[in-house]
RODRENTOR-383774 format. One line per field, with one value per residue (C-alpha): residue in one letter; x, y, z; residue number from 1. Coordinates in nm, 2 decimals, m for minus. Each point is the difference from the previous one (the first is absolute). Layout:
<loses>
res	c(A, ...)
x	c(X, ...)
y	c(Y, ...)
z	c(Z, ...)
n	c(NUM, ...)
</loses>
This chain:
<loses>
res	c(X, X, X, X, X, X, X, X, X, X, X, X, X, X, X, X, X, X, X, X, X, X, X, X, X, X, X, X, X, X, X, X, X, X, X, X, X, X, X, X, X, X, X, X, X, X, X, X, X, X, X, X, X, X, X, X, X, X, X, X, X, X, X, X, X, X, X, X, X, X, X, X, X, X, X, X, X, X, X, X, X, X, X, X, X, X, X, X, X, X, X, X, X, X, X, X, X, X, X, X, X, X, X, X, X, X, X, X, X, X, X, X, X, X, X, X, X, X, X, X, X, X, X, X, X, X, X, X, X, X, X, X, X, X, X, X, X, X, X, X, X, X, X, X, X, X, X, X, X, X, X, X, X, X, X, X, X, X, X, X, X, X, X, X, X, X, X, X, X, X, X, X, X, X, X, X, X, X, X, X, X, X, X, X, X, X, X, X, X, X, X, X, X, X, X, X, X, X, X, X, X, X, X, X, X, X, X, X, X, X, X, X, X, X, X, X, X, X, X, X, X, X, X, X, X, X, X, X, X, X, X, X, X, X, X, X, X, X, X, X, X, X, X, X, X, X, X, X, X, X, X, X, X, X, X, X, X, X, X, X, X, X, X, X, X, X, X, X, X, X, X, X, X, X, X, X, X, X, X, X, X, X, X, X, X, X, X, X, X, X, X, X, X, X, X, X, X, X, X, X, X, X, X, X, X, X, X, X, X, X, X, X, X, X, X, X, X, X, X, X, X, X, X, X, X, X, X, X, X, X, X, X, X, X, X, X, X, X, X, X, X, X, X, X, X, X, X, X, X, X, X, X, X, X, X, X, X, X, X, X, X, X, X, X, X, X, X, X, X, X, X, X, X, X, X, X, X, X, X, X, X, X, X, X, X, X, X, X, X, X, X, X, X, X, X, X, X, X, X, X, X, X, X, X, X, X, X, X, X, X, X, X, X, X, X, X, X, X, X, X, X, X, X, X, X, X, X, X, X, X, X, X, X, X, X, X, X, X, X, X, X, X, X, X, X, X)
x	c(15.85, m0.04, 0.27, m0.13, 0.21, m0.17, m0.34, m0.30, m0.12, m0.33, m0.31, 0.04, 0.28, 0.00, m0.33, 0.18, 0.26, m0.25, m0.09, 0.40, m0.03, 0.26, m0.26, m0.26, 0.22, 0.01, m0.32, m0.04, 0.35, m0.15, m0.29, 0.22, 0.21, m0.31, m0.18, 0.22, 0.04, m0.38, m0.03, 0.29, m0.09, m0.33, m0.23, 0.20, m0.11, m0.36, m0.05, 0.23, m0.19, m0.37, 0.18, 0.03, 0.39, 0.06, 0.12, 0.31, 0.10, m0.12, 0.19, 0.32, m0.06, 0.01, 0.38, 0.01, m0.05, 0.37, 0.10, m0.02, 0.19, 0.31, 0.00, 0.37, 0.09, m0.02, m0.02, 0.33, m0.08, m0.28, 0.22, 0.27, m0.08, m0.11, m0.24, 0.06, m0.19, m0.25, 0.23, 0.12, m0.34, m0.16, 0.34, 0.04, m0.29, m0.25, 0.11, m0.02, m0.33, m0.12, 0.15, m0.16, m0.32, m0.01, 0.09, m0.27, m0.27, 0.15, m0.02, m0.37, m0.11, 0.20, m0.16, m0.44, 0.08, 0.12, m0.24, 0.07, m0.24, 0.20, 0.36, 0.11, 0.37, m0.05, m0.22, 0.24, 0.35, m0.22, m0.06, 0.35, 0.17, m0.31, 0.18, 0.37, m0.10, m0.17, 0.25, 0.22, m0.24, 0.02, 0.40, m0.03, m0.30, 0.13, 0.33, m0.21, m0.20, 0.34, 0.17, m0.31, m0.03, 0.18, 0.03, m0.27, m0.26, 0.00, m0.26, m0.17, 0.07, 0.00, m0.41, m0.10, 0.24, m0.21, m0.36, 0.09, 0.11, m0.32, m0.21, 0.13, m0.06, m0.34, m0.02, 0.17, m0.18, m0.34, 0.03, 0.06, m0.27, m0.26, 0.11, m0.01, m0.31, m0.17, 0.11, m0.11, m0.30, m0.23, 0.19, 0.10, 0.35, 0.34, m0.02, 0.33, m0.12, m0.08, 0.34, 0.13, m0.19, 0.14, 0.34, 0.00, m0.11, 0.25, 0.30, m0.18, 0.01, 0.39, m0.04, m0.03, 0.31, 0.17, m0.18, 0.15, 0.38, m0.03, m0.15, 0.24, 0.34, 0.29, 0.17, 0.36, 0.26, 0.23, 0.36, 0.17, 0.38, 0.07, 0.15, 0.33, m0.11, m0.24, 0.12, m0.01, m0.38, m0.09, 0.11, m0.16, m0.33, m0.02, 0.17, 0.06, m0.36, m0.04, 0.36, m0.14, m0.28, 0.18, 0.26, m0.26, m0.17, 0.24, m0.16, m0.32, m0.03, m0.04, m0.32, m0.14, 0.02, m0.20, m0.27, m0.06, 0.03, m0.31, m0.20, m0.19, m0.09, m0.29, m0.19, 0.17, m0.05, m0.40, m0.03, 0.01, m0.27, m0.17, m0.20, m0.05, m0.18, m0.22, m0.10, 0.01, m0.18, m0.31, 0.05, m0.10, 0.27, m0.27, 0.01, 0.37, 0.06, m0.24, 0.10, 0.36, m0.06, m0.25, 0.15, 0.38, 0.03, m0.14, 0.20, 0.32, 0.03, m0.05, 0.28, 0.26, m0.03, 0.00, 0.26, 0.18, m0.12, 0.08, 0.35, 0.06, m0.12, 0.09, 0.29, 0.01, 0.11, m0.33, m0.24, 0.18, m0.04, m0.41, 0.00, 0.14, m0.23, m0.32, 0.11, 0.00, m0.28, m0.18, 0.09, m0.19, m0.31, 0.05, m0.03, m0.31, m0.15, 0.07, m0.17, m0.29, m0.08, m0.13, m0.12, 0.04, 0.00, 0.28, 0.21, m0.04, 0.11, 0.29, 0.17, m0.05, 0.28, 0.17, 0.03, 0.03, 0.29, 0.19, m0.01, 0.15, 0.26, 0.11, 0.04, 0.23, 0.14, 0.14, 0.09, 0.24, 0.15, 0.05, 0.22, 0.19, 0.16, 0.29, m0.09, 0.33, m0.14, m0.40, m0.09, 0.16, m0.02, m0.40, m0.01, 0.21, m0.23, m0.33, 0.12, 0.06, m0.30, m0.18, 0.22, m0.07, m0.35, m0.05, 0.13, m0.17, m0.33, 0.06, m0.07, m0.35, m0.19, 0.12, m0.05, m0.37, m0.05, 0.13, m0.18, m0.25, 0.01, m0.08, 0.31, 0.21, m0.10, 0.08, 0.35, 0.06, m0.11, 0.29, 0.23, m0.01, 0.09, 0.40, m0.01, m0.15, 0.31, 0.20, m0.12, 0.05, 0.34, 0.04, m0.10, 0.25, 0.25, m0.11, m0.05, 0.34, 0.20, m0.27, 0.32, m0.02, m0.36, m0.10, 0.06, 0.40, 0.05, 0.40)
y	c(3.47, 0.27, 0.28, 0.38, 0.15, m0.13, 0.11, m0.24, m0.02, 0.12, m0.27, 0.07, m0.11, m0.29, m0.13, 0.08, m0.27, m0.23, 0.04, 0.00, m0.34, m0.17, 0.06, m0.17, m0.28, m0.14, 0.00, m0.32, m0.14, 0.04, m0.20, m0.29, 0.02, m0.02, m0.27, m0.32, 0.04, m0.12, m0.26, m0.18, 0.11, 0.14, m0.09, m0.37, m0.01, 0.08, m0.28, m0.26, 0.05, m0.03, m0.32, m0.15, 0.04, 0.08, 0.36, m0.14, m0.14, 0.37, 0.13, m0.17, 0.01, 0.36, m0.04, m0.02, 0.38, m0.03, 0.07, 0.36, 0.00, m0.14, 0.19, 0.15, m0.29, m0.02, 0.41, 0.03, m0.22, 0.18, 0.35, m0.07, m0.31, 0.06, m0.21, m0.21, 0.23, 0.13, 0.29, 0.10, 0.08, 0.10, 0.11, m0.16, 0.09, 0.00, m0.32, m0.16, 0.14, m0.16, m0.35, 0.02, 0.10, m0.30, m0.23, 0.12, m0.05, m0.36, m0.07, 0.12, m0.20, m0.33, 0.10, 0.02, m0.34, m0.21, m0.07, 0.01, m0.29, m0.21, 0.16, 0.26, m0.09, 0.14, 0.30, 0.09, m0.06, 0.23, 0.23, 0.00, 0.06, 0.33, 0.10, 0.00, 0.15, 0.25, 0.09, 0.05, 0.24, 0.18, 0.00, 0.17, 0.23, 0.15, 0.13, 0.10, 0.21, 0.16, 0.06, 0.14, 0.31, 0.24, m0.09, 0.31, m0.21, m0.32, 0.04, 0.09, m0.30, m0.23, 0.13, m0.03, m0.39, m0.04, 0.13, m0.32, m0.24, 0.05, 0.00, m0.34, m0.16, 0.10, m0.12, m0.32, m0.06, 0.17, m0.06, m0.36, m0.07, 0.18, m0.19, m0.35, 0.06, 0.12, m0.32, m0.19, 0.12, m0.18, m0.29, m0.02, m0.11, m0.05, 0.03, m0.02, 0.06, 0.39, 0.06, m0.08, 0.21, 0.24, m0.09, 0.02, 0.36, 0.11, m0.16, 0.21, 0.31, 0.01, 0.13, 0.35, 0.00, m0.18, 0.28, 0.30, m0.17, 0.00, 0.35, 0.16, 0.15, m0.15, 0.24, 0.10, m0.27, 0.01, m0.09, m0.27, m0.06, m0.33, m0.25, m0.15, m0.32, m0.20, 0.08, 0.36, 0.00, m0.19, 0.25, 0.26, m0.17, m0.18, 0.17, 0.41, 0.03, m0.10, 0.14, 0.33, 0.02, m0.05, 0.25, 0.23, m0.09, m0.12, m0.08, 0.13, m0.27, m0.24, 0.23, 0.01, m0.34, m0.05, 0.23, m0.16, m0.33, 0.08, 0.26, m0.20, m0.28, 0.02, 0.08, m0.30, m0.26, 0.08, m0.02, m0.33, m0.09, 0.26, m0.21, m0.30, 0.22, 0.11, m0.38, m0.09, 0.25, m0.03, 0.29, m0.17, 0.10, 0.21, 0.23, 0.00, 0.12, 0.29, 0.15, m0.05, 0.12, 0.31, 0.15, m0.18, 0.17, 0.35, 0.01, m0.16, 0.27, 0.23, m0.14, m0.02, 0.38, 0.12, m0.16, 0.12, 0.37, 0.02, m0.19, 0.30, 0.30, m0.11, m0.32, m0.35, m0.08, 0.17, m0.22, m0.29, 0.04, 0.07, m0.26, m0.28, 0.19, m0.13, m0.32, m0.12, 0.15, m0.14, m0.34, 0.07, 0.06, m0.34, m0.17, 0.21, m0.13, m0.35, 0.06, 0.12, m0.28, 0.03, 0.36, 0.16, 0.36, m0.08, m0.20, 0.35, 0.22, m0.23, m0.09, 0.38, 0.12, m0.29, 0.14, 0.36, m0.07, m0.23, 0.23, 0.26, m0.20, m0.19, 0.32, 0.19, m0.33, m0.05, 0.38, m0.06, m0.32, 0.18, 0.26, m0.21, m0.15, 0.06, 0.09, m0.23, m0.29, 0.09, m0.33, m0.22, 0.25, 0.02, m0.37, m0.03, 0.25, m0.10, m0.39, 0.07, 0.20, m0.38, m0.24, m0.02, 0.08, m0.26, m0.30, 0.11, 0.05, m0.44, m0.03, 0.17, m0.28, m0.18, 0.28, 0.08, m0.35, 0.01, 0.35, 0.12, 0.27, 0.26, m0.02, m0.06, 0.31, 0.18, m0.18, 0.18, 0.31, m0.04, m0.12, 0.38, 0.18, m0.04, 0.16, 0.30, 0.02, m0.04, 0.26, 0.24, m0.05, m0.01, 0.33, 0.12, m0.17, 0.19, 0.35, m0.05, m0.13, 0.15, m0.04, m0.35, 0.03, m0.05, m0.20, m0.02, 0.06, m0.05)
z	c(7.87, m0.20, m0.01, 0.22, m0.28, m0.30, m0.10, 0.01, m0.36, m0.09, m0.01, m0.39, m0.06, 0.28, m0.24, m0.36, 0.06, 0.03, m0.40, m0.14, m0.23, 0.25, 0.25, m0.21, m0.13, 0.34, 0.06, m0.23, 0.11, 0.35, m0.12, m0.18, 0.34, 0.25, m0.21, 0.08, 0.38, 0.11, m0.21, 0.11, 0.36, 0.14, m0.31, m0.01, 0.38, m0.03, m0.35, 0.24, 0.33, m0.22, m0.17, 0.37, 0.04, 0.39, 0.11, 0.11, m0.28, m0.15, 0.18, m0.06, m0.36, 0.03, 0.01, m0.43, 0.12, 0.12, m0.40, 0.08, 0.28, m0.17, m0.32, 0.10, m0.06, m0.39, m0.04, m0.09, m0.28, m0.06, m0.01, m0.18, m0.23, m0.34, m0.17, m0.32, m0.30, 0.21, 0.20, m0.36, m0.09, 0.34, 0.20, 0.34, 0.22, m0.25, m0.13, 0.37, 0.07, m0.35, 0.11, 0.35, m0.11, m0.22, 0.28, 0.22, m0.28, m0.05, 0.37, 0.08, m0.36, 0.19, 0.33, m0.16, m0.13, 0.33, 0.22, 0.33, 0.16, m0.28, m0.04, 0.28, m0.06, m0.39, 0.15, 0.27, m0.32, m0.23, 0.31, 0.03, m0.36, 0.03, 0.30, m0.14, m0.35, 0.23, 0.21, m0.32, m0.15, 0.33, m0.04, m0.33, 0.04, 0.31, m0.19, m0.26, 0.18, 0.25, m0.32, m0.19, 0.23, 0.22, 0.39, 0.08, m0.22, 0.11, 0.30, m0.34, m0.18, 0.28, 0.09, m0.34, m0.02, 0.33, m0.16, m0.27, 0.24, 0.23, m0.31, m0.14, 0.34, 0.05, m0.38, 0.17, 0.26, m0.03, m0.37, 0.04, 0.21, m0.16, m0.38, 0.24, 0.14, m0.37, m0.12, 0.27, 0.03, 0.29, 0.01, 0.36, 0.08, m0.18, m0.37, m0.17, m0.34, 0.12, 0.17, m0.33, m0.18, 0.26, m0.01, m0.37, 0.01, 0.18, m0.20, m0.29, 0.22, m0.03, m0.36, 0.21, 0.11, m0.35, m0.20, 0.25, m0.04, m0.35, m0.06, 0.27, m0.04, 0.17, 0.28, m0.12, 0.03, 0.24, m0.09, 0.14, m0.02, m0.18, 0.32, m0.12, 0.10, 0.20, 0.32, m0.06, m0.13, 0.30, 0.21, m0.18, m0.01, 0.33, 0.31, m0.13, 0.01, 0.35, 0.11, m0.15, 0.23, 0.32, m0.14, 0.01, 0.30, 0.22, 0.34, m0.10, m0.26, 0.31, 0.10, m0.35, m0.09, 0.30, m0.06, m0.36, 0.15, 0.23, m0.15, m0.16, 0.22, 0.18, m0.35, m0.20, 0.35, 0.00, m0.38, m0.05, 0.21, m0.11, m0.26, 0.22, 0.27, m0.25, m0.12, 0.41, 0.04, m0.25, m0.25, m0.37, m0.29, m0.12, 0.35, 0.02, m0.36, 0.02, 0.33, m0.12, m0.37, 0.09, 0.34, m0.02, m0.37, 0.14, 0.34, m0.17, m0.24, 0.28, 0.18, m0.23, m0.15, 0.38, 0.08, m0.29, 0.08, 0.26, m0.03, m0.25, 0.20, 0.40, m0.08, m0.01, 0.34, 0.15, m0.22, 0.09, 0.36, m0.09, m0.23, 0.28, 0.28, m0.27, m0.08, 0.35, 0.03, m0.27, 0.10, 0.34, m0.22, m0.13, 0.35, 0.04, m0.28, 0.12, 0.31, m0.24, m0.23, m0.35, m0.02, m0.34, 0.08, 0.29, m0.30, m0.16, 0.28, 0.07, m0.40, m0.07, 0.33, m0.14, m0.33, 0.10, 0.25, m0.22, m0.33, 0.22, 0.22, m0.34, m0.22, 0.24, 0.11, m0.42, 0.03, 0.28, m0.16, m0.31, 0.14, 0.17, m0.29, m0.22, m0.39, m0.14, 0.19, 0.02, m0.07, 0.22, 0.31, m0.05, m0.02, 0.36, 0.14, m0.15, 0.09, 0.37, 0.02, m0.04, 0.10, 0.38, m0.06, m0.17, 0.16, 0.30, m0.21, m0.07, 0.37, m0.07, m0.04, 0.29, 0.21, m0.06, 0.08, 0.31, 0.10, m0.20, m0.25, 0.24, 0.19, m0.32, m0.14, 0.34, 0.00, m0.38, 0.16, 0.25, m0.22, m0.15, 0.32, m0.02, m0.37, 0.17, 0.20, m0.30, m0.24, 0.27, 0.05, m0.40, 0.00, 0.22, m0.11, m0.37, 0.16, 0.12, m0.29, m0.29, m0.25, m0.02, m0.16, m0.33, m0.26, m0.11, m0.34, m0.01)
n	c(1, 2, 3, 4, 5, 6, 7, 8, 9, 10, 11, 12, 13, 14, 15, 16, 17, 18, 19, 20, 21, 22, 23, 24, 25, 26, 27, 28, 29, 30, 31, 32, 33, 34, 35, 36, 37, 38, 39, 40, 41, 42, 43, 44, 45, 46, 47, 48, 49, 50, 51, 52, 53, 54, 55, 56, 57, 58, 59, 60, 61, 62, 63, 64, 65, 66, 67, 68, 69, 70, 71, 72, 73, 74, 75, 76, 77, 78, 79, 80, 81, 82, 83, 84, 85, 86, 87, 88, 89, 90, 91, 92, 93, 94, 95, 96, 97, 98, 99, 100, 101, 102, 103, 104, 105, 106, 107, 108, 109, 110, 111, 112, 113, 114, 115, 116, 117, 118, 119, 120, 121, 122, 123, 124, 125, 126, 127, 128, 129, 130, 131, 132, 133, 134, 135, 136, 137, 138, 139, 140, 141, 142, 143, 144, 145, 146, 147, 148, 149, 150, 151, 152, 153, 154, 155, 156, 157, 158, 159, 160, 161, 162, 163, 164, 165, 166, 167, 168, 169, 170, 171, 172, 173, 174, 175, 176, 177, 178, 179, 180, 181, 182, 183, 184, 185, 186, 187, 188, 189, 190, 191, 192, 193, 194, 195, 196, 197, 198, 199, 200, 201, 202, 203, 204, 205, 206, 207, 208, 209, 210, 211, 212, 213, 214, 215, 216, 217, 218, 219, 220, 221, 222, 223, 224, 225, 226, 227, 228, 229, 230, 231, 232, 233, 234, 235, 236, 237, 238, 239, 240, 241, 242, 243, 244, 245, 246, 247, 248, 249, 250, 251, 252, 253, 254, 255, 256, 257, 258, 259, 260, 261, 262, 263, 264, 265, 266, 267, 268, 269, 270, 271, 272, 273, 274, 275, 276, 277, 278, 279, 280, 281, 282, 283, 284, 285, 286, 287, 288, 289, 290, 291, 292, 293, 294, 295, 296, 297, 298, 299, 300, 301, 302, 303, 304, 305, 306, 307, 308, 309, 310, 311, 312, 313, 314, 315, 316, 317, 318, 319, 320, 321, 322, 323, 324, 325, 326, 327, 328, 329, 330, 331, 332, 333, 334, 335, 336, 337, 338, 339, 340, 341, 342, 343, 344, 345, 346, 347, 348, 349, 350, 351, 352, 353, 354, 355, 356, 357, 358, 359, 360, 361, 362, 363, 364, 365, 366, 367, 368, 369, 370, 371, 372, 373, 374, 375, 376, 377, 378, 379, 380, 381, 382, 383, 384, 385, 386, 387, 388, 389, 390, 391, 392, 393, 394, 395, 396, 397, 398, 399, 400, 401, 402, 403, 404, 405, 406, 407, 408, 409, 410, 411, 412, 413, 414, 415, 416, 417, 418, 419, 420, 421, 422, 423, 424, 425, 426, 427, 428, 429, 430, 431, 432, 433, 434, 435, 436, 437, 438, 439, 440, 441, 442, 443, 444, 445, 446)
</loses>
C-alpha cells in the first residue's frame, strides 16, 4: 500500500524509470529467463501430444518443471560459491548467469536431436538438465537484478524482466510453432526433422542473454566475512538466509509463504494443458502461433507495464489482489472456449485476457517478492520465494492429464478457476498484515 504521507510521483517520472539502462538490461535477461520454461513444458507438451505420447503421460512429464521449484536448494551455492577463472573475470553473478546460459543452449541442442516417437527417456533427461541450468540462471539473475537497483525501482525492473520473459515465450511457443510449421510445410502429421530445426533455433536464441552478461556491469560486491571453517560457512550459506526471513517476519512469514506458495496456481495448473487443448481441439500450429504471437505479444506488453504502473503509483498489494481476481477469471474463458470448439477469433479473445492478466499479476507479483528479501542474502531468499511460488503448483499440475481424462477440459479449466479463490483471501489479509506492520517492507540492505 502506498504511504497517505508520501506523494504519488508524477506519470513522468513513473515512465522515465522505465529507460535507466538497468531497466533495459533486463529486458533481454527477461528474454533469456522466459525462453527455457515452454520448451521444457507447454511447447514440449504440444510437439509430445502431435508425436502420439498420451496426456497423462504429458502430464506427468510436466514434473522436469519441478527444477524450478527446488532451486533453494543449490542457491546457496549459487550465492556464495565462486567459480574457477570465470568469477575472476565476470565476478559472481555474471559469471553464474554466463554458466547457465550455456547449459540451457546445450540442453535445447540435446533436446532438437532426440526424437520422441524413438527416445522420450533422452527428450525428457535433456528436458531436464534445461530445466536445472534454467532454474540456476534464475538464481543468479534475480540477485542481479535486486542488487542492480533501489527497492522503489524494482516494480520497474521486474515489468520490463516481465516485458522479456513474456516476449521470449511467445518467441517459444508462438515462435516455435510457426518455424515447425515453415519447415514442415503441408506435410500432415509429426515431422521431427522441423521440431529440430525449431529446437535448434532456440538453443541459438540464448546468445541474447550471453551477449547482455558480457556487455553488462556487475552490481557492487557484497563483502562476505571469510568462515573459519566449514561449519561456519555452512551456516552462513545455508540456514542465516532462511533464519533471516523468519527474524523478520515472525508469524507473518507463516502467512507469506502461503500466499507465494498459491498465487500462482490456478495459472501454472491450466498451462500445461494449455497446448494439448489446442491440438484436441483442432487449432493447426499455424493458428495457434499467430493468435499467440499478434494479440499474446500486444496484450502481454500491456499487462506487464500496467501492472508495473500501477504497482508504482497505487502499491503492490492492490495489483496483486487484481491480478489473482483476472487470472481466475481468465481460466473461466478457457472453459468457454472448450464449450466452443475450434473458433479462431474466440482463440483470440481468450489467449489475449490470458496474456493481459498474467503480465499484470506476474509483474507486481516479482515486485512483492523482491521486497521481501534481504540484500546480504538476495539470492538465496529470491530462490526460496520464487521456488515455493512453483512447487505445489506444479505437482498438482502432473495430475493434469489424468484429470481431463477423467472430466473433460471444460470442467478442468473451471476447477483451475477455483483453485484461485483461496489466494484471493490471502492477499487480502497480506495487505493488512502490511498496513499494519509497513516497517517490515522493503528490501533489507543490512
Amino acid at each position: 500500500m502506498t504511504d497517505a504521507a508520501t506523494p504519488r510521483p508524477r506519470w513522468r517520472d513513473t515512465l522515465k524509470v522505465y529507460l535507466a539502462p538497468e531497466s533495459l538490461r533486463m529486458l533481454t535477461l527477461g528474454f533469456a529467463a522466459g525462453l527455457p520454461l515452454l520448451l521444457v513444458l507447454g511447447t514440449l507438451s504440444f510437439r509430445l501430444r502431435e508425436a502420439g505420447v498420451d496426456r497423462s503421460t504429458i502430464g506427468h512429464l510436466s514434473w522436469v518443471g519441478l527444477a524450478y521449484g527446488f532451486k533453494w536448494v543449490w542457491a546457496p551455492l549459487v550465492d556464495r560459491l565462486p567459480i574457477p577463472l570465470l568469477t575472476r573475470a565476470l565476478g559472481r553473478r555474471r559469471s553464474w548467469l554466463l554458466l547457465a546460459q550455456a547449459g540451457v543452449a546445450a540442453g535445447l541442442v540435446g533436446m532438437a536431436l532426440a526424437d520422441p516417437r524413438v527416445s522420450l527417456t533422452a527428450v525428457v533427461g535433456c528436458a531436464l538438465a534445461v530445466a536445472f541450468a534454467s532454474a540456476t540462471q534464475d538464481i543468479a539473475l534475480d540477485a542481479f537484478r535486486i542488487e542492480s537497483a533501489p527497492p522503489d525501482e524494482q516494480p520497474a525492473l521486474a515489468a520490463t524482466y516481465q516485458t522479456g520473459y513474456r516476449l521470449a515465450m511467445i518467441w517459444a511457443g508462438a515462435g516455435v510453432l510457426w518455424l515447425a510449421a515453415r519447415a514442415q510445410g503441408a506435410a500432415a502429421g509429426y515431422d521431427d526433422a522441423a521440431w529440430r530445426l525449431a529446437y535448434l533455433v532456440m538453443a541459438a536464441s540464448m546468445v541474447v542473454g550471453m551477449v547482455t552478461v558480457l556487455g553488462a556491469r556487475e552490481p557492487a560486491p557484497r563483502p562476505i566475512a571469510p568462515a573459519r571453517n566449514l561449519g561456519e560457512w555452512l551456516r552462513g550459506a545455508l540456514v542465516e538466509p532462511f533464519a533471516d526471513f523468519f527474524r523478520r517476519y515472525r508469524w507473518q512469514a507463516l502467512l507469506i509463504l502461503a500466499l507465494i506458495a498459491l498465487y500462482r496456481i490456478s495459472d501454472v495448473v491450466m498451462g500445461i494443458m494449455a497446448n494439448p487443448f489446442y491440438v484436441d481441439m483442432g487449432f493447426s500450429k499455424d493458428e495457434v502461433a499467430a493468435v499467440t504471437k499478434v494479440y499474446g505479444v500486444i496484450m502481454t506488453l500491456a499487462g506487464a507495464f500496467v501492472g508495473g504502473a500501477l504497482a508504482l503509483r497505487v502499491g503492490v498489494m492492490r495489483v496483486l489482489l487484481l491480478g489473482a481476481v483476472l487470472s481466475a477469471a481468465t481460466n473461466l474463458a478457457f472453459a468457454w472456449l472448450a464449450g466452443v470448439g475450434h473458433n479462431v477469433p474466440a482463440l483470440i479473445v481468450v489467449v489475449s485476457a490470458d496474456n493481459l492478466a498474467s503480465g499484470i499479476a506476474s509483474a507486481a507479483f516479482i515486485g512483492y517478492l523482491s521486497s521481501l528479501t534481504n540484500i546480504s542474502y538476495s539470492a538465496t531468499q529470491y530462490a526460496l520465494f520464487s521456488s515455493m511460488m512453483l512447487l505445489l503448483p506444479k505437482f498438482v499440475a502432473g495430475f493434469s492429464g489424468d484429470y481431463v481424462n477423467a472430466f473433460g477440459y471444460a470442467q478442468f479449466f473451471t476447477s483451475t478457476a477455483l483453485l484461485g479463490l483461496p489466494v484471493l483471501v490471502l492477499v487480502a489479509l497480506a495487505a493488512r498484515v502490511q498496513k499494519g506492520d509497513s516497517s517490515q517492507i522493503g528490501p533489507q540492505r543490512a
